[in-house]
N, C-alpha and C positions, 0 to 999 in steps of 0.2 A: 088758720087765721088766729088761731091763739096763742101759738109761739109768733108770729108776725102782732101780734100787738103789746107782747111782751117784751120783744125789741126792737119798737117804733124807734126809738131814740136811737139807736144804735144805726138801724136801716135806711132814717132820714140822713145821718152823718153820712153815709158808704153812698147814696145816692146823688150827695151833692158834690162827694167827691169825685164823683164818677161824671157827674155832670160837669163838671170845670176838664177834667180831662178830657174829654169829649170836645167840649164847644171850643178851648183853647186850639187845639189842632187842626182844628175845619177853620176857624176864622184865618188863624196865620199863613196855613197852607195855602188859600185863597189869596192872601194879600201877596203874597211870596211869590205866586204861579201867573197873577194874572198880568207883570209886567213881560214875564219870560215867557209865558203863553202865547200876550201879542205880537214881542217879536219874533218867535217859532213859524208865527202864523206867514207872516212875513217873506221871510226868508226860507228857502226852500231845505240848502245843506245844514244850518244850526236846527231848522225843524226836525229831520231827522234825527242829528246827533243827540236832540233834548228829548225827544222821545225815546229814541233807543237805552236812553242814561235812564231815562224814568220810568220803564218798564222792568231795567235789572232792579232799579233799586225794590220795588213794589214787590217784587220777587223774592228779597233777602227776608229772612228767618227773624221776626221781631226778641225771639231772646236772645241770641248772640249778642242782637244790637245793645239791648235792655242790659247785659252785661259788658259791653264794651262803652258803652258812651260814657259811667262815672270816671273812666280811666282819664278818658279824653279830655273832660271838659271840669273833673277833680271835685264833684259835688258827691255826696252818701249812696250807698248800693241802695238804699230802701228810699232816696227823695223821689215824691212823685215826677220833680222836674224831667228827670230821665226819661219818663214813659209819655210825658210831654213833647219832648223832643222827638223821640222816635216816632210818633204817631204823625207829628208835624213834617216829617220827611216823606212820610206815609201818602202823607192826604196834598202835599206839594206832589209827590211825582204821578198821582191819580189826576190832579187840577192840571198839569202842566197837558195833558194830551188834551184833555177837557176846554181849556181854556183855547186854544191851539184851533182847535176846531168849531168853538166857538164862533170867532174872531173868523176866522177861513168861510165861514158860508155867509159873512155880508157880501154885500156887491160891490163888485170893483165898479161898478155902472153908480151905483149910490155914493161911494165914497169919491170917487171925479165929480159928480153931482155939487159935494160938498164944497170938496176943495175949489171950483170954478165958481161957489158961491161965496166967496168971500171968507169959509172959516181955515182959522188956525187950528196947528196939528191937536193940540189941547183943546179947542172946542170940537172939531171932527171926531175925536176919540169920546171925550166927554157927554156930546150933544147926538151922535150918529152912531158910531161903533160898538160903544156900551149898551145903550139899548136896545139896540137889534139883536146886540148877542146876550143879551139879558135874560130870556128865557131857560136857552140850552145850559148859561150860565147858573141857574138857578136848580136846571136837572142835576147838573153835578154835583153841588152843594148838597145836595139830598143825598146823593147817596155816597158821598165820602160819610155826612153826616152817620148814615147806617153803616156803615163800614166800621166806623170810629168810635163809635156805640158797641162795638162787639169786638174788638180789637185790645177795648182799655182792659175788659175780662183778662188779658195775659198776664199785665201786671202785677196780677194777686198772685201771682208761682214766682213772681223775684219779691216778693212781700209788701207792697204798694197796694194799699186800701183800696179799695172797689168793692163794688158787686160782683165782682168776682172772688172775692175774699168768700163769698159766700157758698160758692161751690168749690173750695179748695177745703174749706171748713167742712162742709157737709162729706163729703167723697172723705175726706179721712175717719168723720164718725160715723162712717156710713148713715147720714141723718136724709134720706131724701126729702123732706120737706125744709130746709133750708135751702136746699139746691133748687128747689122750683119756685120758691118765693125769689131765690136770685135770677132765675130766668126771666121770671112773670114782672118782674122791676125792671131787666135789662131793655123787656122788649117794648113795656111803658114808657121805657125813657127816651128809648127809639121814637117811639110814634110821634110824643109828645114835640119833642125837637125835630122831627118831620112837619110838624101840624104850626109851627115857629116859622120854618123857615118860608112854609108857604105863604102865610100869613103876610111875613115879613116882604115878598117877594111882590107879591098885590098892592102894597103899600107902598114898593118903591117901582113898582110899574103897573100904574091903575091902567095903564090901555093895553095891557092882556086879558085884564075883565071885559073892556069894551068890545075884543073882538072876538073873549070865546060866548059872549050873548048875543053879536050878532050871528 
C-alpha cells in the first residue's frame, strides 16, 4: 500500500488508459457484430460462413496482430490505436456468434405476430427483436467486456501503457508488489465495468427487473 500510494498519480494514468482500451473495443465490436449478427441469424449458409471466419479469427495470436496492423494501417509501433484495433476484431468476432444467437431464439411465431401487425422491418427490429434479444445480448457484453479487460494487459510487451505495464515492470525487477497491485487494479477494473454494464442493461430494459421479482 505504500508504494501504491506513492504512485497514485502514475496508477490513476495506466488505469484510465486501460480503461479507454477496454470500453473502446466492447462498444465497437458490439455496434460492428450486431448488424452482421442479425443477418447470420437469418440466413442459414452466410451464418455458418461468419461464424466459422469468427472463430479463426478469436484464434489468432494478439501479438503478431499487435505487430502487423502498424504496417497495415501506417500509425507508430507504440500508439495505443493498434491495441485498439486488435481487440476490436476481437470482441466483433466473439459478438458476431453471440449476437447470431441472440437474434436466432426470438420466435418466428412472435416476429409473423409483428409483421401481420402492421410493423415495419425497422419497428419489428427496433420494437420486437432487440428486446427479446436484449438480455442474452447483455450476457455477451459482459463478458467480451472480461475478456477485454485482460486482453489489453498484452499491450504492455509491444510497449503501449496499461496495467499491464505494471507487470512487465515488476517481472523485470523482480518487484512482486507492483505485479499484484497490477492484478488487484486489473481485476477492479473488471468488476467495476461488469457492475456498468449491468446497471446500464436495467436501464435500458426495466422489464427484466419486472420479471426477475416476479
Amino acid at each position: 500500500m505504500t508504494w501504491a500510494r506513492a504512485n497514485s498519480d502514475r496508477l490513476v494514468d495506466l488505469m484510465l488508459q486501460h480503461l479507454w482500451l477496454s470500453v473502446v473495443p466492447v462498444v465497437v465490436g458490439f455496434l460492428l457484430a450486431l448488424p452482421i449478427g442479425w443477418w447470420a441469424s437469418r440466413f442459414a449458409r452466410p451464418r455458418a460462413v461468419l461464424l466459422a471466419a469468427g472463430g479463426i479469427l478469436y484464434t489468432l495470436p494478439s501479438l503478431p496482430l499487435l505487430v502487423i496492423i502498424p504496417g497495415l494501417i501506417g500509425t507508430s509501433f507504440l500508439d495505443p490505436i493498434n491495441v485498439a484495433i486488435v481487440l476490436t476484431l476481437y470482441a466483433l468476432a466473439l459478438f458476431v456468434r453471440i449476437v447470431a444467437d441472440a437474434f436466432a431464439q426470438v420466435s418466428a411465431e412472435v416476429l409473423d405476430s409483428a409483421t401481420a401487425s402492421g410493423y415495419s422491418w425497422w419497428q419489428r427490429f427496433g420494437g420486437v427483436e432487440l428486446p427479446l434479444a436484449g438480455p442474452v445480448l447483455l450476457a455477451g457484453v459482459r463478458v467480451a467486456s472480461v475478456s477485454t479487460v485482460s486482453l489489453v494487459t498484452v499491450g504492455a510487451l509491444v510497449g503501449v501503457s496499461n496495467l499491464g505495464s505494471l507487470f512487465t515492470e515488476g517481472f523485470q525487477r523482480d518487484f512482486r508488489t507492483e505485479i499484484t497491485v497490477g492484478i488487484v487494479l486489473v481485476v477492479i477494473l473488471a468488476l467495476v465495468l461488469d457492475a456498468v454494464w449491468v446497471l446500464l442493461g436495467r436501464l435500458l430494459m426495466p422489464w427484466t427487473r419486472l420479471r426477475g421479482a416476479g
